[in-house]
Phi, psi and omega in degrees: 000136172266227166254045160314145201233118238217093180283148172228115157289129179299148163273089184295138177288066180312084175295329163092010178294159197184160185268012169268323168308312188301324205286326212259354164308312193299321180284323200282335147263008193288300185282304163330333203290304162339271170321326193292287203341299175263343174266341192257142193228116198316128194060036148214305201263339182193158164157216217256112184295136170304120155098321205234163201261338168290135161273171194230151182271151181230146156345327158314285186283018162284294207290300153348301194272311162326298197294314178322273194297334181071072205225140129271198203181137171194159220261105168248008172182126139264137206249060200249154179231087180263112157260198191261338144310325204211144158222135168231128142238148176267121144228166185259113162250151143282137176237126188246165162271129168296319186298321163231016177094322205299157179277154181221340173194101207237155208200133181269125169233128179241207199137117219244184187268298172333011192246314186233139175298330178288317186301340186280310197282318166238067194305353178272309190326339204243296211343301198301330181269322173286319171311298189286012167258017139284308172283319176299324182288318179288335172323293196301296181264032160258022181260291204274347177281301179322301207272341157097000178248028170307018205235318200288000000 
């Protein structure tokens, strides 16, 4: 290779806003809107974390809004740190479409023995509730990206 000189056309970036877009954005939230109302239930799919002023999607209503959207979830990279002190896990989920597989949103979740005082004193004893409170948190939120309902 020499000093060649390499044109690149620019690509214009086509958003597609439109007033059909807006129009079927609007209805597409119209109807989730819908969906939380009648489906979802304050203190089981979701509600108010101690401390934050927003309610929170809980794992109930994540799986709900999967079955909603025709949506899975897989686990693509776990992270554990266990000593006789401490335990932490990381994990990364994906939330894909079951119809073609492709990924649409993935979100990291941890949770360490330091989050709670009891847990501090016998962190193996706890490991198994701190994994899974990792994976539900990247769970919701990458459930809460796919779906577009982080507002809700």
């Amino acid at each position: 290779m020499g000093n060649e000189v390499v044109v690149v056309k620019e690509a214009s970036l086509q958003v597609g806003i439109n007033a059909s877009a807006i129009s079927a954005m609007t209805e597409q939230i119209a109807l989730l809107k819908q969906f939380i109302s009648s489906q979802l239930k304050d203190g089981e799919d979701y509600g108010r974390v101690p401390g934050s002023v927003k309610p929170s999607l809980w794992k109930p209503g994540a799986e709900k809004l999967k079955r909603l959207f025709n949506l899975g979830d897989r686990i693509l990279e776990v992270k554990a740190t266990s000593t006789k002190d401490f335990v932490k896990y990381y994990y990364v989920l994906e939330v894909f479409s079951l119809q073609t597989g492709v990924g649409i949103s993935q979100c990291a979740g941890g949770c360490s023995s330091a989050e709670k005082a009891n847990w501090s004193k016998d962190p193996q004893k706890h490991e198994n509730s701190i994994s899974k409170i990792s994976q539900k948190r990247g769970l919701v939120g990458a459930v809460i990206v796919a779906t577009n309902a982080s507002d809700f």
